[in-house]
C-alpha positions as YAML, in Angstrom:
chain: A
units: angstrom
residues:
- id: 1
  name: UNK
  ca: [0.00, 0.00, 0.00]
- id: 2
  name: UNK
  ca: [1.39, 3.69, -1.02]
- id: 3
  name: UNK
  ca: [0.67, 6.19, 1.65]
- id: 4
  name: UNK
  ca: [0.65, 9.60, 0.21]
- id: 5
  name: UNK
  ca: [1.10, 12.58, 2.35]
- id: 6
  name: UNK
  ca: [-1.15, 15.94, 0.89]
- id: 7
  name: UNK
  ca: [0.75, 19.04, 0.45]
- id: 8
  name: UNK
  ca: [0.24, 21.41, 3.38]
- id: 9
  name: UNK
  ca: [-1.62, 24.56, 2.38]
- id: 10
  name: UNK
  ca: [-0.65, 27.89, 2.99]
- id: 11
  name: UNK
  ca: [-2.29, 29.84, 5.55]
- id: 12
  name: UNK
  ca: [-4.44, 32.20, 3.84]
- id: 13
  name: UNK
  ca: [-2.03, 35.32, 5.25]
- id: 14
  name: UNK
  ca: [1.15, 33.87, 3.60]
- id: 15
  name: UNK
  ca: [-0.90, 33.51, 0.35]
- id: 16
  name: UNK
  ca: [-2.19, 37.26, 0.45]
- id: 17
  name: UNK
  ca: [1.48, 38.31, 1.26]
- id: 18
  name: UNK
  ca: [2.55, 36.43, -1.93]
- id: 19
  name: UNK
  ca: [0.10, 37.93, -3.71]
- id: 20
  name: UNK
  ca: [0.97, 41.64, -2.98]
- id: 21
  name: UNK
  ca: [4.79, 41.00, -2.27]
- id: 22
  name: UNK
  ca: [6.80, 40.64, -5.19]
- id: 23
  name: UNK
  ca: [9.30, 37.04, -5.19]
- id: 24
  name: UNK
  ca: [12.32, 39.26, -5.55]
- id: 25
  name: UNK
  ca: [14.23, 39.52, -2.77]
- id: 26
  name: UNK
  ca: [17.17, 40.83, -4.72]
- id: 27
  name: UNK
  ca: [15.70, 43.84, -5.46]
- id: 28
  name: UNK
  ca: [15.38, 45.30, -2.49]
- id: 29
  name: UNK
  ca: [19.03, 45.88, -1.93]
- id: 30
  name: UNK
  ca: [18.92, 47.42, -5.92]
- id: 31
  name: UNK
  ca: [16.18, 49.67, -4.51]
- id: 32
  name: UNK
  ca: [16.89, 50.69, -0.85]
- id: 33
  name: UNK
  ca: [20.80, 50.49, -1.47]
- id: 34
  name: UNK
  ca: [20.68, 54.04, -3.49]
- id: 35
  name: UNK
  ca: [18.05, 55.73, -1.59]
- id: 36
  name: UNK
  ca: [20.13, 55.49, 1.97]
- id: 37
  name: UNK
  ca: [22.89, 56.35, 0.34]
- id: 38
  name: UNK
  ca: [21.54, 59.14, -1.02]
- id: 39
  name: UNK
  ca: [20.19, 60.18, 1.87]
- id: 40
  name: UNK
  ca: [23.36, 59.90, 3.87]
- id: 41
  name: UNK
  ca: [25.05, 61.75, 1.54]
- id: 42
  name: UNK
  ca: [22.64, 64.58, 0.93]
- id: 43
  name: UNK
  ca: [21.77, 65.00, 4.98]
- id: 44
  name: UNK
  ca: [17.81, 64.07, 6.21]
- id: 45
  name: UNK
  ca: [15.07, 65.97, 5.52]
- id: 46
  name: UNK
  ca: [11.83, 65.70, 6.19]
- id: 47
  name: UNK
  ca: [10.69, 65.43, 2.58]
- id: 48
  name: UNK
  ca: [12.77, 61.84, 2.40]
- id: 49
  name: UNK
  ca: [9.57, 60.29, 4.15]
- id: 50
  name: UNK
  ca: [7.29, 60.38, 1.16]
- id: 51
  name: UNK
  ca: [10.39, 60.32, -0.98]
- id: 52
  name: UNK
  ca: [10.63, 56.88, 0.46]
- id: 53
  name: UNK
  ca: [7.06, 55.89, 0.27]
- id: 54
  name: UNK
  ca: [6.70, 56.81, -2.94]
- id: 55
  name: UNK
  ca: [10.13, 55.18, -4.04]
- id: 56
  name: UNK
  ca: [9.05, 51.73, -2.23]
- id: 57
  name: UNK
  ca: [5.20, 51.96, -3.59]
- id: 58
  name: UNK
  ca: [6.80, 52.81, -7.35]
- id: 59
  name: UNK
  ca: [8.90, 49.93, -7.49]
- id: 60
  name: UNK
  ca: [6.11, 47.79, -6.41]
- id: 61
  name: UNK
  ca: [3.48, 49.60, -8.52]
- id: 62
  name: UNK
  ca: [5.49, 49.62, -11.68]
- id: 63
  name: UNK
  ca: [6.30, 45.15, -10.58]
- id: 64
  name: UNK
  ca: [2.70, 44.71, -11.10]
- id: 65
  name: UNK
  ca: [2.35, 47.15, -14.48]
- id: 66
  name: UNK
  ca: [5.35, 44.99, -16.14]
- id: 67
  name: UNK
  ca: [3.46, 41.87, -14.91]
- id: 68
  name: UNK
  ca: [0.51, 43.22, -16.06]
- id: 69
  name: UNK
  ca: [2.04, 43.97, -19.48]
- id: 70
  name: UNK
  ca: [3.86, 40.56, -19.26]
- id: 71
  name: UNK
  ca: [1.01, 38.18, -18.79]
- id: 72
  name: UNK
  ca: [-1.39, 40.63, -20.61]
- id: 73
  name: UNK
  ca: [-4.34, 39.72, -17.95]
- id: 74
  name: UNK
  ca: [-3.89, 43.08, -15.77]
- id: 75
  name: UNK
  ca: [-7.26, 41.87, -14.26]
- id: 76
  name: UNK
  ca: [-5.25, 39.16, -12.32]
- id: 77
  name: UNK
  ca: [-3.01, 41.51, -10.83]
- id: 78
  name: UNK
  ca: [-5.93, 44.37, -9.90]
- id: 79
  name: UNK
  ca: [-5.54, 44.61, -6.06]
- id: 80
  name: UNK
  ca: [-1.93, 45.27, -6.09]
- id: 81
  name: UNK
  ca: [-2.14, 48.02, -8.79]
- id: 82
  name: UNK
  ca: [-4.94, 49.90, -6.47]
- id: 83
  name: UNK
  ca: [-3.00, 49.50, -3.45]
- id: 84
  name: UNK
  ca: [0.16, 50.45, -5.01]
- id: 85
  name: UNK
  ca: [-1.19, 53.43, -6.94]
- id: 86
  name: UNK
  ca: [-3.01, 54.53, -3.81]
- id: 87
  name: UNK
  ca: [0.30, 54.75, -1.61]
- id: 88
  name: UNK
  ca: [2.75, 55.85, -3.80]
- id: 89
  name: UNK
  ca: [0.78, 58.89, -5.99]
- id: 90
  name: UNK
  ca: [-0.06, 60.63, -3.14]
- id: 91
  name: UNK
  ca: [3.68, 61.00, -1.77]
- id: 92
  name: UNK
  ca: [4.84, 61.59, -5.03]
- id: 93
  name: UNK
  ca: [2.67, 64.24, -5.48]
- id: 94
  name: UNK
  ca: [3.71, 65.70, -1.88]
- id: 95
  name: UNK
  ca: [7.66, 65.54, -3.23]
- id: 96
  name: UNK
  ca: [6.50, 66.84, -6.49]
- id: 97
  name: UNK
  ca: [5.26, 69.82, -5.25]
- id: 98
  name: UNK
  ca: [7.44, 70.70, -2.27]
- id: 99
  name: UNK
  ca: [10.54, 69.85, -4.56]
- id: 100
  name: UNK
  ca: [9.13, 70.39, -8.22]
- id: 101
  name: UNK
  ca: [13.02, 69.77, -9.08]
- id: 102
  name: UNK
  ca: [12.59, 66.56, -9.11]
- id: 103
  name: UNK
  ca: [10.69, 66.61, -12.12]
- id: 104
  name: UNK
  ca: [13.67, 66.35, -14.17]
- id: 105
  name: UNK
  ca: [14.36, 63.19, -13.60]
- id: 106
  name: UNK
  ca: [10.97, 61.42, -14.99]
- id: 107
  name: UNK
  ca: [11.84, 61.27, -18.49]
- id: 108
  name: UNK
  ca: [14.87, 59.25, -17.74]
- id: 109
  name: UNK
  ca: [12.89, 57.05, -14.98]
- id: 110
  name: UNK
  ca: [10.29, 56.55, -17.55]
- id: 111
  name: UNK
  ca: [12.52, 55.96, -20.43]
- id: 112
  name: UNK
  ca: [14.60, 53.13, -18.32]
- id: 113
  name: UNK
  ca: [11.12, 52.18, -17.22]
- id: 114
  name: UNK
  ca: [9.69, 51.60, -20.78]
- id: 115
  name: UNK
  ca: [12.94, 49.30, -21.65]
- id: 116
  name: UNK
  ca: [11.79, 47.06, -18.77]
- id: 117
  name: UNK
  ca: [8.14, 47.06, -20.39]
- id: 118
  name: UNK
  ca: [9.49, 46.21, -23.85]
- id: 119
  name: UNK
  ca: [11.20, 43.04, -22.38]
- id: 120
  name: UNK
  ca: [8.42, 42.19, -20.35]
- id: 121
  name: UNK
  ca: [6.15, 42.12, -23.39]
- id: 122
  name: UNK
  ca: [8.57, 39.55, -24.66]
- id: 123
  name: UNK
  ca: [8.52, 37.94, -21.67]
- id: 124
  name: UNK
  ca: [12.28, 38.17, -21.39]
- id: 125
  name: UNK
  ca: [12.04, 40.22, -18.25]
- id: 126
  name: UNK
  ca: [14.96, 38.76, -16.92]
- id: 127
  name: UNK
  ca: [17.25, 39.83, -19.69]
- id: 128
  name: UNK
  ca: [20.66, 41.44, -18.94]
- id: 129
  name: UNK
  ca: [19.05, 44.80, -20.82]
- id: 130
  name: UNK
  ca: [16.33, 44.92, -18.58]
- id: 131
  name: UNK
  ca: [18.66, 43.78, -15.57]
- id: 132
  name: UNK
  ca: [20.82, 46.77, -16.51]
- id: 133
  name: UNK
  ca: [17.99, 49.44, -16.58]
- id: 134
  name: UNK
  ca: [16.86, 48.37, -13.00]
- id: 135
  name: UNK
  ca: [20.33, 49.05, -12.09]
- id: 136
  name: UNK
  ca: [20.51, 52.68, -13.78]
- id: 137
  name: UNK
  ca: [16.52, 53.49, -12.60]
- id: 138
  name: UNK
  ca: [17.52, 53.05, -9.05]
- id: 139
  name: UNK
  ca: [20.94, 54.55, -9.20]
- id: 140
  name: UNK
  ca: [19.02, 57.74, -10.30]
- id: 141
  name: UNK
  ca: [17.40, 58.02, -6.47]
- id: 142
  name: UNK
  ca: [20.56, 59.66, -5.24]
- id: 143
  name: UNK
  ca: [20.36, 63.18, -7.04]
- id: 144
  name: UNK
  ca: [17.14, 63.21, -6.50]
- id: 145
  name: UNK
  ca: [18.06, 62.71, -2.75]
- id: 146
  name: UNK
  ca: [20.62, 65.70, -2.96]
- id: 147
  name: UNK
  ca: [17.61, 67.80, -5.31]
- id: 148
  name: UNK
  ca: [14.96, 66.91, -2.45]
- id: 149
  name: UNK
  ca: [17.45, 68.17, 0.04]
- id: 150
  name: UNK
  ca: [18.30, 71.46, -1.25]
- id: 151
  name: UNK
  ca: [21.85, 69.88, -2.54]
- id: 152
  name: UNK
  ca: [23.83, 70.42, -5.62]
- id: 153
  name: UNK
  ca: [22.78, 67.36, -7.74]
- id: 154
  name: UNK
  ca: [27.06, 67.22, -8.99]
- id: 155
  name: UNK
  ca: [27.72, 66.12, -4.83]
- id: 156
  name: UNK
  ca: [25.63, 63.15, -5.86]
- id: 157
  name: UNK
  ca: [26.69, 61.95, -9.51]
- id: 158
  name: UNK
  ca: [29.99, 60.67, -8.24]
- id: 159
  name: UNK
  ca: [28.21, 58.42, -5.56]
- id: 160
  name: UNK
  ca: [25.72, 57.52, -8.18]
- id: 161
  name: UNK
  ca: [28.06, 56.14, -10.64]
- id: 162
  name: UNK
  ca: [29.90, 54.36, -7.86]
- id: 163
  name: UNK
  ca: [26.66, 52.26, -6.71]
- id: 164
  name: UNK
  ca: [25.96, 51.79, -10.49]
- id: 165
  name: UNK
  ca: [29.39, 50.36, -11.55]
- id: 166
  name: UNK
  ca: [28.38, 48.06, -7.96]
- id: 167
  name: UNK
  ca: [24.88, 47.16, -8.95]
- id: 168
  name: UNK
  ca: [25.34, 46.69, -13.10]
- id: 169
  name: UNK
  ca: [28.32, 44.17, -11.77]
- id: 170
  name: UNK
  ca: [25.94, 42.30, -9.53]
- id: 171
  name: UNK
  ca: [23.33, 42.23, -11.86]
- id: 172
  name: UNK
  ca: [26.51, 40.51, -14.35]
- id: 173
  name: UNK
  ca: [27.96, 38.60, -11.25]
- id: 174
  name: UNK
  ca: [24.49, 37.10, -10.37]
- id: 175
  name: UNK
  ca: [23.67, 35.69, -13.83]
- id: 176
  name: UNK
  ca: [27.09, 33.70, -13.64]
- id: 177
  name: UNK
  ca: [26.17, 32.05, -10.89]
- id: 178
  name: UNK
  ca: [22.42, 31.14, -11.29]
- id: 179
  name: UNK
  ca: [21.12, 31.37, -14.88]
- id: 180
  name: UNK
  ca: [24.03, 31.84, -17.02]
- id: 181
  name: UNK
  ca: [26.53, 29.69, -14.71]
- id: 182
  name: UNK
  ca: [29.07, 28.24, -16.96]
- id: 183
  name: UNK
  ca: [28.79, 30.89, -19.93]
- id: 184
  name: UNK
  ca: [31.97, 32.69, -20.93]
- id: 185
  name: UNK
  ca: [30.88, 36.06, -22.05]
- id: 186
  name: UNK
  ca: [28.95, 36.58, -18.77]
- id: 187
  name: UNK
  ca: [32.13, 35.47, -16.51]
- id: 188
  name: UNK
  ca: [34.55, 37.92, -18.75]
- id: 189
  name: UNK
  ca: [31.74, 41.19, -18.63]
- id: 190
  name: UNK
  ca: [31.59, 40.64, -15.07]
- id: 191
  name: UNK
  ca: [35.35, 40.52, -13.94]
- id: 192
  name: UNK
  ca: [35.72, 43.14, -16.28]
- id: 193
  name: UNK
  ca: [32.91, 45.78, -14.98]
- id: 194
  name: UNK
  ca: [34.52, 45.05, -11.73]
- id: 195
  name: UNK
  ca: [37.96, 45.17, -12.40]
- id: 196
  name: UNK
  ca: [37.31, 48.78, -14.10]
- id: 197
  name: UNK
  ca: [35.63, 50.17, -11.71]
- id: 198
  name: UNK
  ca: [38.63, 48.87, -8.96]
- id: 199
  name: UNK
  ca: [41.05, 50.70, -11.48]
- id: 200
  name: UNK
  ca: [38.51, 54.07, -11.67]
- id: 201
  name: UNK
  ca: [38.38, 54.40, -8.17]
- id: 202
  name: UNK
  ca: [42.39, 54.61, -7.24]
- id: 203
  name: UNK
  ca: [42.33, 58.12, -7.55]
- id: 204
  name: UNK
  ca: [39.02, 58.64, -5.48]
- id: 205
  name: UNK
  ca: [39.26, 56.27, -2.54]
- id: 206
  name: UNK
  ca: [41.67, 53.78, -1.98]
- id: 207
  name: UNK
  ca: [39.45, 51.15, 0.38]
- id: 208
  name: UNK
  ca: [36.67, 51.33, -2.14]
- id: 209
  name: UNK
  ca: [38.97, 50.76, -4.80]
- id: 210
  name: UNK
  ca: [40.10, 47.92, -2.54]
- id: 211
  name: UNK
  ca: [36.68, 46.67, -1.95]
- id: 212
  name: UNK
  ca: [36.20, 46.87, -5.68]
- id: 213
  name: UNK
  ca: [39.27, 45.07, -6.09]
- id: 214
  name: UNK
  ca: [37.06, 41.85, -3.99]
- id: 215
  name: UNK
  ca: [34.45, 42.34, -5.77]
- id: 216
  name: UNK
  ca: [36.71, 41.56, -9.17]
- id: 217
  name: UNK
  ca: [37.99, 38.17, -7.00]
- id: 218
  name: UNK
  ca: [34.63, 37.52, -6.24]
- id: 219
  name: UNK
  ca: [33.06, 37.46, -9.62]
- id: 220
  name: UNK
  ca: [36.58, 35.54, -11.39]
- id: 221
  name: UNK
  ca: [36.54, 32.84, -8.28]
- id: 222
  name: UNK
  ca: [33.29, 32.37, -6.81]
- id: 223
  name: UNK
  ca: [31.46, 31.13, -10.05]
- id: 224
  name: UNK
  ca: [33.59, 27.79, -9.99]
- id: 225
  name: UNK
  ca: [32.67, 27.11, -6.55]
- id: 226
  name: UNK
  ca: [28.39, 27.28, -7.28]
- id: 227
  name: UNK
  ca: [27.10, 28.83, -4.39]
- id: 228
  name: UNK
  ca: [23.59, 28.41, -3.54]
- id: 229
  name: UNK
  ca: [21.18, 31.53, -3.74]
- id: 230
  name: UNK
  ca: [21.07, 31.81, -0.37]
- id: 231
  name: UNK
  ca: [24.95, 31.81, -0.30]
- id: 232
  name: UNK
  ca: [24.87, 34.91, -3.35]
- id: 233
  name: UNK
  ca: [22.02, 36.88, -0.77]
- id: 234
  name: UNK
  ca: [23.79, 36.94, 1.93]
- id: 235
  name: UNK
  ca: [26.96, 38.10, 0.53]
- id: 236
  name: UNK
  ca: [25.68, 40.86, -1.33]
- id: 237
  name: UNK
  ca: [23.88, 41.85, 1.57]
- id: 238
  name: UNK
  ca: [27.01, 42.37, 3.10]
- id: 239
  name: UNK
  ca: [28.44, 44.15, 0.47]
- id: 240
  name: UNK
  ca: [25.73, 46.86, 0.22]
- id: 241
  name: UNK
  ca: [26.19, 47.24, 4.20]
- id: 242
  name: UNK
  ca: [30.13, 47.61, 3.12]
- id: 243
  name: UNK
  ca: [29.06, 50.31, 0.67]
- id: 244
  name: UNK
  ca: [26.30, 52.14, 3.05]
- id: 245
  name: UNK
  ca: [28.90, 52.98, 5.56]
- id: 246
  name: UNK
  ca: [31.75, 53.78, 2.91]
- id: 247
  name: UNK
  ca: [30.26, 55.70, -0.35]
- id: 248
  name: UNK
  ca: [28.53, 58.49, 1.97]
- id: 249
  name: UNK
  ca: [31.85, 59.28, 3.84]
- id: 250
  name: UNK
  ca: [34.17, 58.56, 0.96]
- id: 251
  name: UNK
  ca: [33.30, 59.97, -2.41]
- id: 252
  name: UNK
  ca: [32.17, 63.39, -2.09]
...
C-alpha cells in the first residue's frame, strides 16, 4: 500500500502576502541600497519620508504594471495596482510639489522604465538589458536625494556612478552564478565591470577601490565554486552594508 502525504496549504495570510509582495528579494538591496545612500550623503530631511514611500510603492506599482504587461491579464493583478497606486501617488505628489526639481528626472525614470516594459512584453524580463535598466533606474534616487534636500545634484553623480558600476556588476555577477553559470561572455563582462571600476576608483578612494578590487575576486573565483542563492544573498547583503557605511563618507 502507497501512503501519500497531501501538500500542506498555505495559511491564507502567507498567500495574500505572496500575492501583494513581489518574489524578488534581490531587489530590495537594488532599490533601498541608493536611496540610503543618497540620503546619507545629501543629509535628512523631512521630505525623504514620502520620498521613500513613494520610491518603495513605485517599485512595487510599476512590478505589477510589467506583470501586467507581461502576462497581458492586468485583471489578475488588480488589487496590487490599487493599493500600489493609492500609496505611492499621493507621496509623489507631496515631493512633487514641495521639490518640483525633481521633475527632471521622470523622463529618464520613464525611459529606463519603458525598456523594462518592452522586455516584459517579450517575456524576457529577466534579460541582462532589462537587468541593466533596474540598475541605472535606481541609481538615479541619489540626485534626486541631494535635489529633495536642497543639494547640488554634482555632490551626488559621483556616488551615483559608484553604486551603479556596484549594482550593473551584480546584476553581471548574479547571472554567472544562477542562470548563465558556466557561460563565458557573462564570466569575462563581469570581472571586467569590476575590475574597471577597482582601477577608476584609485584616484578617489583607496578602500573602495580595494573593496572593488574583492568584488573583481569575487566574480573571477566564486562562479567555480556554485554557491547556492542563499549563499549569493547573503553576501551581497554584506556588500551593500560595506558600501552604506563607505560611499557616503568617501566619495564626495
Amino acid at each position: 500500500m502507497v501512503v501519500t502525504v497531501a501538500p500542506t496549504a498555505r495559511p491564507p495570510s502567507r498567500r495574500r502576502a505572496r500575492r501583494y509582495l513581489p518574489p524578488q528579494h534581490g531587489a530590495w538591496a537594488m532599490l533601498l541600497l541608493p536611496y540610503a545612500v543618497g540620503v546619507a550623503g545629501a543629509g535628512p530631511v523631512w521630505l525623504d519620508v514620502p520620498l521613500l514611500v513613494a520610491w518603495v510603492g513605485g517599485y512595487l506599482l510599476s512590478y505589477y504594471v510589467l506583470l501586467a504587461i507581461k502576462t497581458r491579464r492586468p485583471e489578475r493583478v488588480a488589487g496590487p495596482l490599487r493599493l500600489y497606486a493609492a500609496l505611492c501617488l499621493p507621496a509623489a505628489t507631496l515631493v512633487a510639489v514641495r521639490a518640483p526639481a525633481v521633475w527632471a528626472f521622470a523622463p529618464p525614470i520613464g525611459a529606463l522604465l519603458a525598456v523594462n516594459a518592452r522586455y516584459a512584453r517579450r517575456h524576457a524580463d529577466r534579460a541582462l538589458p532589462a537587468g541593466l535598466a533596474s540598475a541605472a533606474s535606481s541609481c538615479l534616487i541619489v540626485p534626486v536625494t541631494a535635489t529633495v534636500a536642497g543639494q547640488p545634484v554634482e555632490r551626488s553623480v559621483l556616488p551615483g556612478l559608484v553604486l551603479l558600476a556596484y549594482l550593473a556588476g551584480s546584476v553581471l555577477y548574479v547571472k554567472t552564478v544562477i542562470r548563465e553559470r558556466g557561460d563565458r561572455r557573462y564570466l569575462v563582462a563581469s570581472v571586467s565591470v569590476h575590475a574597471l571600476a577597482a582601477a577608476a576608483l584609485v584616484p578617489v578612494s583607496w578602500p573602495l577601490a580595494a573593496l572593488f578590487g574583492w568584488f573583481t575576486i569575487r566574480a573571477a573565483w566564486l562562479p567555480a565554486r556554485a554557491p547556492t542563492p542563499k549563499q549569493v544573498g547573503l553576501t551581497e547583503v554584506v556588500h551593500s552594508l560595506l558600501l552604506l557605511v563607505m560611499v557616503p563618507v568617501l566619495v564626495r
